[in-house]
KOLFI-968400 format. One record per atom (N, C-alpha, C, O): y, x, z; residue number from 0; atom name; residue in three letters. Coordinates in steps of 0.001 Angstrom, whole numbers, plus 500000, padded with zeros to 6 digits. Example, Ala and Ser with C-alpha at 12.3 -4.5 7.8 and 13.67 -1.06 7.14 Angstrom:
% residues 2
(pt (494310, 513190, 507800), 0, N, ALA),
(pt (495500, 512300, 507800), 0, CA, ALA),
(pt (496700, 513200, 507800), 0, C, ALA),
(pt (496681, 514236, 508465), 0, O, ALA),
(pt (497750, 512850, 507080), 1, N, SER),
(pt (498940, 513670, 507140), 1, CA, SER),
(pt (500030, 512900, 507870), 1, C, SER),
(pt (501138, 513409, 508039), 1, O, SER),
This chain:
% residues 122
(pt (796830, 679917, 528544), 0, N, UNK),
(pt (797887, 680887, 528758), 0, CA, UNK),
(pt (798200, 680951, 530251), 0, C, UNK),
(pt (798539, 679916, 530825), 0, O, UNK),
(pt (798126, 681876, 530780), 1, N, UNK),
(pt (798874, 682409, 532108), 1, CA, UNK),
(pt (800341, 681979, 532030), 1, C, UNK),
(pt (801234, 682265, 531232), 1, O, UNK),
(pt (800299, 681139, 533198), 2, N, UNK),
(pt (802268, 680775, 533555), 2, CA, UNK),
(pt (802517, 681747, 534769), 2, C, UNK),
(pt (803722, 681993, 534835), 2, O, UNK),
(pt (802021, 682185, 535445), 3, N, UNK),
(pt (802504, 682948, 536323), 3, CA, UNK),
(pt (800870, 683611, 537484), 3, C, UNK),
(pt (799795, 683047, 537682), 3, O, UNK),
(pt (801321, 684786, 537931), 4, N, UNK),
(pt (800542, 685647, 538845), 4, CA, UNK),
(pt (801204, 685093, 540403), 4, C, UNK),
(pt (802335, 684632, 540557), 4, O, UNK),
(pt (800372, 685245, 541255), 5, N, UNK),
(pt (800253, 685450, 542451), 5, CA, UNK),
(pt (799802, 686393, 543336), 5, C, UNK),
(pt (798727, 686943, 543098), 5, O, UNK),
(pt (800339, 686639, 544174), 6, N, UNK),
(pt (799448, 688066, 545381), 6, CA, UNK),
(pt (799732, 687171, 546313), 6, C, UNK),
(pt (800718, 686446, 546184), 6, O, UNK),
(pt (798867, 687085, 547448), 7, N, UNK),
(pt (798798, 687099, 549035), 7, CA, UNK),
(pt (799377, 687890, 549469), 7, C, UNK),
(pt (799701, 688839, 548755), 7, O, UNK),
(pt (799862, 687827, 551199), 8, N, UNK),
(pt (800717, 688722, 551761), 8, CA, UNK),
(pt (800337, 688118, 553243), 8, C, UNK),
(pt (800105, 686964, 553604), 8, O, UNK),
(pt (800369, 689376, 553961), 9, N, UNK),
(pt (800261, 689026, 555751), 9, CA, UNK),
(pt (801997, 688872, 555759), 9, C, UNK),
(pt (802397, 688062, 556595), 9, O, UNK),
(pt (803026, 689525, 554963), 10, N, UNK),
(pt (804305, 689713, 555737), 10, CA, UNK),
(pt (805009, 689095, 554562), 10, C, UNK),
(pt (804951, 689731, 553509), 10, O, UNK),
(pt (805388, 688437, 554567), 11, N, UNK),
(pt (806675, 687619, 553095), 11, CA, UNK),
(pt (807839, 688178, 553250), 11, C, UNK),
(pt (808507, 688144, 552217), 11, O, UNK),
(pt (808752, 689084, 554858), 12, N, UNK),
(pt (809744, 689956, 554119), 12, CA, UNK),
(pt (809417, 691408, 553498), 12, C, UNK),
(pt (809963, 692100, 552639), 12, O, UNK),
(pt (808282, 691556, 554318), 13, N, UNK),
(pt (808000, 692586, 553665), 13, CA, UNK),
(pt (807798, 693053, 552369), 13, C, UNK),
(pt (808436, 693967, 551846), 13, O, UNK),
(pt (806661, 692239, 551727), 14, N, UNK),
(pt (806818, 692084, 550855), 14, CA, UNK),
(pt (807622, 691430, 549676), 14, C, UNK),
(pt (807125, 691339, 548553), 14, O, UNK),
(pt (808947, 690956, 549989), 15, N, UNK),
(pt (809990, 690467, 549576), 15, CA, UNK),
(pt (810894, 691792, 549105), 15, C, UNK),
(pt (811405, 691873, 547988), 15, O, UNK),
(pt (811038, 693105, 550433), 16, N, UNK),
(pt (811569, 694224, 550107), 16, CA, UNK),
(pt (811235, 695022, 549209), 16, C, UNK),
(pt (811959, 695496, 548334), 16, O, UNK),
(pt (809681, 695272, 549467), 17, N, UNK),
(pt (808934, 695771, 548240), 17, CA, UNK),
(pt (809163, 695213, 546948), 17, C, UNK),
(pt (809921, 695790, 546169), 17, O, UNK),
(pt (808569, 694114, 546627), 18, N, UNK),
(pt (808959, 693222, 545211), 18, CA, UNK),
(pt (810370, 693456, 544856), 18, C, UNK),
(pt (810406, 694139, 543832), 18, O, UNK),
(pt (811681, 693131, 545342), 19, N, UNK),
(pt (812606, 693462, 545096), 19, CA, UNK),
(pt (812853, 695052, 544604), 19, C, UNK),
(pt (813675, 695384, 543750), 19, O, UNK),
(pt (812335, 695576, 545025), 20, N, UNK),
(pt (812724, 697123, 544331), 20, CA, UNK),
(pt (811738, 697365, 543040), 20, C, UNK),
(pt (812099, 697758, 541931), 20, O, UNK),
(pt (810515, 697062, 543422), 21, N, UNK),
(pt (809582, 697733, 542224), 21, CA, UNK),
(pt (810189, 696417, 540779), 21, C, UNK),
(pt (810580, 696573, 539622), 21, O, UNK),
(pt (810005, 695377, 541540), 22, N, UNK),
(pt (810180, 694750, 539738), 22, CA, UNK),
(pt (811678, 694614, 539435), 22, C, UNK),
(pt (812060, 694392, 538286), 22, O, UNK),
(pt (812562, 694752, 540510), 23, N, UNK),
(pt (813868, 695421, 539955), 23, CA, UNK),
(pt (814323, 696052, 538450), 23, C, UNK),
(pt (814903, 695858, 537381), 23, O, UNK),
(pt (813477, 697066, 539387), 24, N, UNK),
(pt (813179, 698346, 538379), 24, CA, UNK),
(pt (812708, 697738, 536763), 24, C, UNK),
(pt (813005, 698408, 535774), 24, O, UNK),
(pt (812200, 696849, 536670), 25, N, UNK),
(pt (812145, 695999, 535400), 25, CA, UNK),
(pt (812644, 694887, 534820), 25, C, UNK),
(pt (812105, 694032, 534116), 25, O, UNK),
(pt (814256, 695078, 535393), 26, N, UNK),
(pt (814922, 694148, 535081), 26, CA, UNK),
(pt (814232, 692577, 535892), 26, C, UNK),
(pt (814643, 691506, 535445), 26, O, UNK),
(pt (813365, 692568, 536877), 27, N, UNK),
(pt (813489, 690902, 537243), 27, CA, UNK),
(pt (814429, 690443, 538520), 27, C, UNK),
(pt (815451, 690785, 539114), 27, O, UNK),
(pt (813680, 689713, 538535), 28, N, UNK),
(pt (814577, 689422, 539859), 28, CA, UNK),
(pt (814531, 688004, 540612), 28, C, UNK),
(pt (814437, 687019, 539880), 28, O, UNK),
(pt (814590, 687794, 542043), 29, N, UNK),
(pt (813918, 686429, 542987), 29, CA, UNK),
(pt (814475, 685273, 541910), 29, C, UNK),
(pt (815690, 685279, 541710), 29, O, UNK),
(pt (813964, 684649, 541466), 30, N, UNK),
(pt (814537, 683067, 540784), 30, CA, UNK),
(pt (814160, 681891, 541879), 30, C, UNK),
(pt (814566, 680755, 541634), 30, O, UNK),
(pt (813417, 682120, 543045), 31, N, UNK),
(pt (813712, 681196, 543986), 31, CA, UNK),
(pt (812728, 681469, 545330), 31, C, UNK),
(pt (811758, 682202, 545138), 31, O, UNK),
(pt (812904, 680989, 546501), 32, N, UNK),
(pt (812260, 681056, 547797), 32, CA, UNK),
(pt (811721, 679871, 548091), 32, C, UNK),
(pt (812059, 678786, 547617), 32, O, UNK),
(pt (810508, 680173, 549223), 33, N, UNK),
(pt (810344, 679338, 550530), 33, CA, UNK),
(pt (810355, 679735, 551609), 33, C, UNK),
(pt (810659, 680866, 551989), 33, O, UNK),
(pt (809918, 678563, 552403), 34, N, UNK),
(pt (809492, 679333, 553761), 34, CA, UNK),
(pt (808270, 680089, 553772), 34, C, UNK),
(pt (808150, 680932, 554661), 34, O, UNK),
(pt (807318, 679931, 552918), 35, N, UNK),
(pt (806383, 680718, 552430), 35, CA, UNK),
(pt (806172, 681580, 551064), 35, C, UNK),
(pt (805245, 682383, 550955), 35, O, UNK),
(pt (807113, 681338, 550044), 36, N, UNK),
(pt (806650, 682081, 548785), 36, CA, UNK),
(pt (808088, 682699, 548549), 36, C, UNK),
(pt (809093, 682207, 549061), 36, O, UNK),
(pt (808111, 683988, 547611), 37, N, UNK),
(pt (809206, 684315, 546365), 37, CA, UNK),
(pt (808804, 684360, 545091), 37, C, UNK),
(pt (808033, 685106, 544488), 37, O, UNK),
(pt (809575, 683267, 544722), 38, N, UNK),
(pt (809229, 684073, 543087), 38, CA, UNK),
(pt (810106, 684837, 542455), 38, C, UNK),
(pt (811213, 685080, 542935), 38, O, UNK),
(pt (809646, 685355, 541161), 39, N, UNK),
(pt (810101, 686499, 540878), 39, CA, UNK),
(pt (810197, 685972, 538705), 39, C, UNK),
(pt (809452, 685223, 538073), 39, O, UNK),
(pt (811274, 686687, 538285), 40, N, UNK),
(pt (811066, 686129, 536931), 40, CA, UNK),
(pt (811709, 686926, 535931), 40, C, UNK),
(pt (811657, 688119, 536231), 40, O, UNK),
(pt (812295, 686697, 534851), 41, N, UNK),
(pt (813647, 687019, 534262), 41, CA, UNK),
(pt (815089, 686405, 534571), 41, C, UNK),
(pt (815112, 685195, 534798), 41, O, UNK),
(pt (816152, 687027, 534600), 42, N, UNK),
(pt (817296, 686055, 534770), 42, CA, UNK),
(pt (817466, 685014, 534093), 42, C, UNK),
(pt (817349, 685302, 532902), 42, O, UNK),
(pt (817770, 683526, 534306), 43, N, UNK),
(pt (817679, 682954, 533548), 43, CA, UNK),
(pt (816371, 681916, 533350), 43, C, UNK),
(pt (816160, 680803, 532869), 43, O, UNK),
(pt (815532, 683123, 534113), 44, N, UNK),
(pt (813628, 682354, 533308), 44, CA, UNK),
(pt (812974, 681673, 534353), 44, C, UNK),
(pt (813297, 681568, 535536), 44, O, UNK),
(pt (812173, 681304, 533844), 45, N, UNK),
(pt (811000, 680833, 535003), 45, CA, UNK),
(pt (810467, 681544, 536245), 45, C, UNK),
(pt (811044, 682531, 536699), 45, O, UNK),
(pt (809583, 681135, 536680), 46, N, UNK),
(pt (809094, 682377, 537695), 46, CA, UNK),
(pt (808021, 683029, 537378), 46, C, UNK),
(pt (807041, 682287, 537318), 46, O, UNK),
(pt (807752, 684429, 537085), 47, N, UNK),
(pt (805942, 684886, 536611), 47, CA, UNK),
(pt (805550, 685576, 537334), 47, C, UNK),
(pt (804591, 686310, 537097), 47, O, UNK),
(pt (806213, 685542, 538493), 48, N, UNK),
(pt (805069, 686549, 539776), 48, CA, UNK),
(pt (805423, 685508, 540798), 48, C, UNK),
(pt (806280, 684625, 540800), 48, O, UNK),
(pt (804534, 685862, 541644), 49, N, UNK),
(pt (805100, 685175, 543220), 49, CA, UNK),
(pt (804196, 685912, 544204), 49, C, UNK),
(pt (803035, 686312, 544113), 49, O, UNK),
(pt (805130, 685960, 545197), 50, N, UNK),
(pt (804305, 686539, 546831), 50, CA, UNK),
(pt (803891, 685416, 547754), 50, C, UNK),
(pt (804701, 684600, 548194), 50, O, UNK),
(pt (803057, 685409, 547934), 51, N, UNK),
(pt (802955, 683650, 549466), 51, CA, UNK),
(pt (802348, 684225, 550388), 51, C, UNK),
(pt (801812, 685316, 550198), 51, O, UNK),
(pt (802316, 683577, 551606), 52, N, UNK),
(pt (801227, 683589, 552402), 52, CA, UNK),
(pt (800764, 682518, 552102), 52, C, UNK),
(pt (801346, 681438, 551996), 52, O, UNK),
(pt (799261, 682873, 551890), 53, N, UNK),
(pt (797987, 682037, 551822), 53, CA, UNK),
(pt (798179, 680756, 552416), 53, C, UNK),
(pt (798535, 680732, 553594), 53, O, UNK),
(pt (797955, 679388, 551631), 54, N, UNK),
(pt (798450, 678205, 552137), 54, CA, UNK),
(pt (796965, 678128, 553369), 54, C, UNK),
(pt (797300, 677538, 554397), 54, O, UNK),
(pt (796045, 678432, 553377), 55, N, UNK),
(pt (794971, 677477, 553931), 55, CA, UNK),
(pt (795149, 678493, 555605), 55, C, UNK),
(pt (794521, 677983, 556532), 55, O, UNK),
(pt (795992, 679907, 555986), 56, N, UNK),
(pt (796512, 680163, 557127), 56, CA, UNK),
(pt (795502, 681096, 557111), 56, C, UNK),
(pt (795847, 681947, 557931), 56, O, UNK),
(pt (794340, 681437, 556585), 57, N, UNK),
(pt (793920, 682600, 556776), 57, CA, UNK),
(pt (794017, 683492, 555865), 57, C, UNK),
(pt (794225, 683219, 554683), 57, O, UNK),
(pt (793823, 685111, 556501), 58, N, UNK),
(pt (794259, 686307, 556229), 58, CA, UNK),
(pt (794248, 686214, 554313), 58, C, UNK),
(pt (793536, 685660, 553475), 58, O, UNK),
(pt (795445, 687084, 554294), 59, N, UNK),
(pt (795721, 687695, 552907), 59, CA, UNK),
(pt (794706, 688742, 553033), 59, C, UNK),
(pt (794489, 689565, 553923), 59, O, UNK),
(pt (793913, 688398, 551457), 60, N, UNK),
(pt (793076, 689661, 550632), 60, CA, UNK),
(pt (793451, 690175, 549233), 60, C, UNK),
(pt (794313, 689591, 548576), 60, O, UNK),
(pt (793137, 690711, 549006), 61, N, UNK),
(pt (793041, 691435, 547759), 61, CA, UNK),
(pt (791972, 691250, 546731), 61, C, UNK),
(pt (790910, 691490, 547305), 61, O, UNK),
(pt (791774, 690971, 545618), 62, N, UNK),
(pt (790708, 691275, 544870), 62, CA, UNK),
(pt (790327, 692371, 543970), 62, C, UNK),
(pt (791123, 693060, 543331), 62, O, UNK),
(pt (789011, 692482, 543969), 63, N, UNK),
(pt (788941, 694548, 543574), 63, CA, UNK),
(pt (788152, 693735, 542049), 63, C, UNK),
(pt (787179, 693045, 541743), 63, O, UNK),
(pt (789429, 694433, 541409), 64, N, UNK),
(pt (789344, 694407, 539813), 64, CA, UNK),
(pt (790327, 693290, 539534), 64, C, UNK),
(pt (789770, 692495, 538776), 64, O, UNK),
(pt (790903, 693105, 539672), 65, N, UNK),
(pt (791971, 692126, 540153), 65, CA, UNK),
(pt (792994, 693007, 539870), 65, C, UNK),
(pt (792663, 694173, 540086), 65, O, UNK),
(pt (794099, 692866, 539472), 66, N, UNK),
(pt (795945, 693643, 538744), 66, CA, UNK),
(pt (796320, 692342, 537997), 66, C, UNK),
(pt (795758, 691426, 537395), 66, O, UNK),
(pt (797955, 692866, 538460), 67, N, UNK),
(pt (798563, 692391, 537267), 67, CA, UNK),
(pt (799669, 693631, 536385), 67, C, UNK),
(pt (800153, 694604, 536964), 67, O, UNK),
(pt (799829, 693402, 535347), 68, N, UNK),
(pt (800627, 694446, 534865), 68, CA, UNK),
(pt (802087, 693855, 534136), 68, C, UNK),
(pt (802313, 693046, 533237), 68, O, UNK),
(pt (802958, 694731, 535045), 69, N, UNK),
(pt (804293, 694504, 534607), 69, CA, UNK),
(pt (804807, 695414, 532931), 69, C, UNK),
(pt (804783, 696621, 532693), 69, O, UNK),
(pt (805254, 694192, 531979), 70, N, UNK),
(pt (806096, 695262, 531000), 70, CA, UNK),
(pt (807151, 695950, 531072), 70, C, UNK),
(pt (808031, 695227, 531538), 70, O, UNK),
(pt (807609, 697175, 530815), 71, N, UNK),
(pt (808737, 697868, 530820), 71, CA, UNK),
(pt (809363, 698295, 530094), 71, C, UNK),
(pt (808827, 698792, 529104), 71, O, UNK),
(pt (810544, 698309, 530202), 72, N, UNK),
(pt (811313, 698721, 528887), 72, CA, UNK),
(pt (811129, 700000, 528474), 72, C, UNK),
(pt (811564, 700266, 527353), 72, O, UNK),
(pt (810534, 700958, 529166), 73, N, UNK),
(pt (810188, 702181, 528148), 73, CA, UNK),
(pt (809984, 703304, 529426), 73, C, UNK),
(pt (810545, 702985, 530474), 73, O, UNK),
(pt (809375, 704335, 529422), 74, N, UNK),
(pt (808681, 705375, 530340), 74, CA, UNK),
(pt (809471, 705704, 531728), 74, C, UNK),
(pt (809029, 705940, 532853), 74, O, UNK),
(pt (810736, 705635, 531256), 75, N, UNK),
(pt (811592, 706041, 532636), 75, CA, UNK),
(pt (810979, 704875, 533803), 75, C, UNK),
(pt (810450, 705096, 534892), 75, O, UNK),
(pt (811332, 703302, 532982), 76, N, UNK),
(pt (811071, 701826, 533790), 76, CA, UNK),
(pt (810006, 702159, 534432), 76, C, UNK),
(pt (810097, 702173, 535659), 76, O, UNK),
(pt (808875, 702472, 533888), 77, N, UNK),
(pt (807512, 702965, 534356), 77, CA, UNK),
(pt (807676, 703883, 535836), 77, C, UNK),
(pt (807310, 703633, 536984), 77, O, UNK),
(pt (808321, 704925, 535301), 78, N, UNK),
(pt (808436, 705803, 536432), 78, CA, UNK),
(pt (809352, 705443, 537743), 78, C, UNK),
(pt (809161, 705975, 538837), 78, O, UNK),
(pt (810075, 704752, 537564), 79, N, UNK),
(pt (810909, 704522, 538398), 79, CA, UNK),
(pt (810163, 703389, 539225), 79, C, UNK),
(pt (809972, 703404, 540441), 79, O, UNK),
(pt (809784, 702412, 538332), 80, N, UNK),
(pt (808616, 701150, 539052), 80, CA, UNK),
(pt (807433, 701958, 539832), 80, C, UNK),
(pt (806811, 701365, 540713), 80, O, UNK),
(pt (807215, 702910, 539605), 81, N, UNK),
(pt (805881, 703837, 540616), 81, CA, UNK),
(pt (806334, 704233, 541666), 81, C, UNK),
(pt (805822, 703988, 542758), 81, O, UNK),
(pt (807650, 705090, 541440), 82, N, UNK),
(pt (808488, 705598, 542522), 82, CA, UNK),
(pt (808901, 704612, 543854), 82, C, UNK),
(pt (808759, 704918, 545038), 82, O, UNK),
(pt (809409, 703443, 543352), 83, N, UNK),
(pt (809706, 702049, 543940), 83, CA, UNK),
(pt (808640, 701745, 545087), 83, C, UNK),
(pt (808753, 701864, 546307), 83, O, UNK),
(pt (807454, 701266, 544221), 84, N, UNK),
(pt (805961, 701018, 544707), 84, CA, UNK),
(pt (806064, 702416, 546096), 84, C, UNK),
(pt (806178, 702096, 547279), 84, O, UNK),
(pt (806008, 703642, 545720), 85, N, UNK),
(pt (805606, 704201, 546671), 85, CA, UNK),
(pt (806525, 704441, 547954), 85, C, UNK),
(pt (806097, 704497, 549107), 85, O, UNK),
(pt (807881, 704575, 547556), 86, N, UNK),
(pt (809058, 704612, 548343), 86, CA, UNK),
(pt (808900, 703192, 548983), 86, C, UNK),
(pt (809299, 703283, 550144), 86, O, UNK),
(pt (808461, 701850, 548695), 87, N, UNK),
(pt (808410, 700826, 549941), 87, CA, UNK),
(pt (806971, 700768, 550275), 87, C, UNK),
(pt (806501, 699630, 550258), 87, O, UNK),
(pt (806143, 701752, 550580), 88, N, UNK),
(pt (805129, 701946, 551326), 88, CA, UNK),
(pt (803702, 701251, 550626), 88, C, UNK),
(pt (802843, 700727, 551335), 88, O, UNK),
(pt (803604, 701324, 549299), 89, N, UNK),
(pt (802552, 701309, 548330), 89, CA, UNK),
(pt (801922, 702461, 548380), 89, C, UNK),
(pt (802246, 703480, 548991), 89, O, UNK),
(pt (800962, 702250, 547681), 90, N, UNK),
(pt (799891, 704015, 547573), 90, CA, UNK),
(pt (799745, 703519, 546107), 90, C, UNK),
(pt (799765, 702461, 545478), 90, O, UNK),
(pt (799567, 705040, 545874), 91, N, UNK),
(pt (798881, 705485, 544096), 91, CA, UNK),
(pt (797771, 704996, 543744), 91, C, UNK),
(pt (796830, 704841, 544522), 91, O, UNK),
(pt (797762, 704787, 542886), 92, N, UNK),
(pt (796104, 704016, 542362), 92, CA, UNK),
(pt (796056, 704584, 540798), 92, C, UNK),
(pt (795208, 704270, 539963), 92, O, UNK),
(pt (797094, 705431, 540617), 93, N, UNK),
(pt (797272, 706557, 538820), 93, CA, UNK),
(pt (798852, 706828, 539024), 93, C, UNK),
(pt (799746, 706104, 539464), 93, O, UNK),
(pt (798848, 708187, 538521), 94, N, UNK),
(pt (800413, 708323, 538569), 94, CA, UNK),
(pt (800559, 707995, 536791), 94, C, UNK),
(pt (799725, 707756, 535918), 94, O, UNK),
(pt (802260, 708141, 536801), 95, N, UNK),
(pt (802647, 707925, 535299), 95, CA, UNK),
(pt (802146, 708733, 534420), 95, C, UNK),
(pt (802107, 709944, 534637), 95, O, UNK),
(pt (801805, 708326, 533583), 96, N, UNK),
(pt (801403, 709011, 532611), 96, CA, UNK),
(pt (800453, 708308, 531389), 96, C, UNK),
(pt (799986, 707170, 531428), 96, O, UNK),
(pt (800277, 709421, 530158), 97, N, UNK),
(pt (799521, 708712, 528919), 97, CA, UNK),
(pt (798215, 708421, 529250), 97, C, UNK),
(pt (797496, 709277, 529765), 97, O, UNK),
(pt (797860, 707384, 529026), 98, N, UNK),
(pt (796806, 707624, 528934), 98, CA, UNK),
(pt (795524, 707284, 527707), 98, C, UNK),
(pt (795901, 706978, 526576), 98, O, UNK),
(pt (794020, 707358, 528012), 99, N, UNK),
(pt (793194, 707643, 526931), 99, CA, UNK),
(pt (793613, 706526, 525727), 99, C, UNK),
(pt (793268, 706807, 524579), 99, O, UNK),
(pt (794167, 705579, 525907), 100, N, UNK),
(pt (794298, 704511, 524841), 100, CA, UNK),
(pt (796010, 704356, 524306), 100, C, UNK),
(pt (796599, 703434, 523742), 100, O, UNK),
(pt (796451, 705685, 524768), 101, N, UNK),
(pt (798080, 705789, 524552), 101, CA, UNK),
(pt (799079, 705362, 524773), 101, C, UNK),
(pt (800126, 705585, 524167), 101, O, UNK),
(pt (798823, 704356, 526111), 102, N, UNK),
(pt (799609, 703567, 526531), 102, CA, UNK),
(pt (800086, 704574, 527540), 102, C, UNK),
(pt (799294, 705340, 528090), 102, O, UNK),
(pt (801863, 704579, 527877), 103, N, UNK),
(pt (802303, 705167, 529289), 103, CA, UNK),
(pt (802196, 704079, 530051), 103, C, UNK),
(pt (802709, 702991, 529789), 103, O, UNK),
(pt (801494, 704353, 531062), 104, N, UNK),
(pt (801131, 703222, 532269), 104, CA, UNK),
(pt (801171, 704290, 533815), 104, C, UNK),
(pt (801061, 705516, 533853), 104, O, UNK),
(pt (801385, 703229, 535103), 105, N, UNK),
(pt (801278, 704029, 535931), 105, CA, UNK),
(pt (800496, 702526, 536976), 105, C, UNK),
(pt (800392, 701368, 536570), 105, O, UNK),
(pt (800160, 702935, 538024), 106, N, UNK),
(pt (799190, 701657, 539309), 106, CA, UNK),
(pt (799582, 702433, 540662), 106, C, UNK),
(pt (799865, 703529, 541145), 106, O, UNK),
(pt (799430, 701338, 540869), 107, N, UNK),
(pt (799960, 701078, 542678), 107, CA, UNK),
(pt (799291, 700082, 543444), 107, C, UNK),
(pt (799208, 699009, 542847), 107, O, UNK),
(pt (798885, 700100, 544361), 108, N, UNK),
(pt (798750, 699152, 545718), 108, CA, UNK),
(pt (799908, 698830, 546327), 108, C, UNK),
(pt (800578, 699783, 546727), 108, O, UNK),
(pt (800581, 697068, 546616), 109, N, UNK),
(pt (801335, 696847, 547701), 109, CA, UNK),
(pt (800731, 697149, 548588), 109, C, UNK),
(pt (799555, 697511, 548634), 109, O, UNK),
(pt (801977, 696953, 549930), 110, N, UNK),
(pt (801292, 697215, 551173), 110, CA, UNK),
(pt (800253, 696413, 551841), 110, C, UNK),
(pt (799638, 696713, 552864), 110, O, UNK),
(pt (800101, 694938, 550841), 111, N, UNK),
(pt (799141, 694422, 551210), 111, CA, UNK),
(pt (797631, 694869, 550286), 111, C, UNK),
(pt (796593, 694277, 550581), 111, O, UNK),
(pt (797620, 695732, 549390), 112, N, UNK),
(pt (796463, 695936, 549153), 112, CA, UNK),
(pt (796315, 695808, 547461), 112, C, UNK),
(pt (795610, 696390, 546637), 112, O, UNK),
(pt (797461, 694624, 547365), 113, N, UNK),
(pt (797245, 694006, 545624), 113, CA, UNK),
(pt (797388, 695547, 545011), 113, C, UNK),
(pt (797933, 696611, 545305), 113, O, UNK),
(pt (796448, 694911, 543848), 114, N, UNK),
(pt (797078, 696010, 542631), 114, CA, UNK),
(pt (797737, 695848, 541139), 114, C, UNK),
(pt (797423, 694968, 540337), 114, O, UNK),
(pt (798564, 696717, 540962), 115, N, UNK),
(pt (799470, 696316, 540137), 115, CA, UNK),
(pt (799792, 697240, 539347), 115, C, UNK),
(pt (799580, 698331, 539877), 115, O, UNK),
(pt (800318, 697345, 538048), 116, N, UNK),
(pt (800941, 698582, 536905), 116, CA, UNK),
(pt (801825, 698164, 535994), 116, C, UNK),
(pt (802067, 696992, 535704), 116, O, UNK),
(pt (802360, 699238, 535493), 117, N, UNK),
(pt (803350, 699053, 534647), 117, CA, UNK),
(pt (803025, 700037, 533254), 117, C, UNK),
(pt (802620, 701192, 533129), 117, O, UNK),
(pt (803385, 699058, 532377), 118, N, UNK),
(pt (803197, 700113, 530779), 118, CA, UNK),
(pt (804591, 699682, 530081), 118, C, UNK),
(pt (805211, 698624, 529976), 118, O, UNK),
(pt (804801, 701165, 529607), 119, N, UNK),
(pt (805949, 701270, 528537), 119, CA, UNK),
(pt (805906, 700173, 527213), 119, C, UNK),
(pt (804848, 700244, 526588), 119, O, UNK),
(pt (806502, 699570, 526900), 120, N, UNK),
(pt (806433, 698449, 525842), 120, CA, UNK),
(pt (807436, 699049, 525023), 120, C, UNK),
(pt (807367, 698848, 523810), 120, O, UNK),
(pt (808248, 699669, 525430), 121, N, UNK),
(pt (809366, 700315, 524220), 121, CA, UNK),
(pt (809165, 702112, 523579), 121, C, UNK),
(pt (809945, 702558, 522738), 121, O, UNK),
């Protein structure tokens, strides 16, 4: 079982601002800091995302085929989590919408590159 996701980051406030708005938008929220990481969780919960800079000091990458996907409470969450993503300087990678397997889902790139989505669960 997966306990938690990770992304790399060249900038930890940056991406601190970003994270804060998009998974907002899905009810989470920081459950704790470092001088290098945030995590990110339910109120209350553990942590299941986190941002770091790379412990070994070289550059943050991305991996291609590589996502993680956030659940949402239902199509608006979706849309608003895309909006988020792009309003703190993410790019599109699918806008909202159904798609072939009937899931509402939408994808994004942080500004570091990760990729990430959200599907309606309600």
């Amino acid at each position: 079982m997966i306990v938690n996701m990770c992304f790399g980051t060249q900038d930890l406030e940056r991406a601190g601002q970003f994270y804060d708005a998009v998974l907002g938008e899905a009810g989470l929220a920081r459950t704790g800091a470092s001088e290098r990481s945030i995590y990110y969780g339910s109120p209350g919960g553990g942590a299941g995302f986190a941002v770091t800079l790379p412990f070994d000091g070289e550059p943050a990458t991305h991996g291609n085929g590589t996502m993680a996907t956030i659940g949402a409470a239902d199509r608006a969450a979706v849309d608003r989590m895309h909006e988020a993503a792009l309003a703190g300087g993410g790019t599109c990678e699918g806008p909202p919408g159904e798609r072939a397997n009937g899931y509402y889902v939408a994808y994004w790139r942080d500004p570091d590159g990760n990729k990430m989505n959200a599907v309606a669960l309600g």
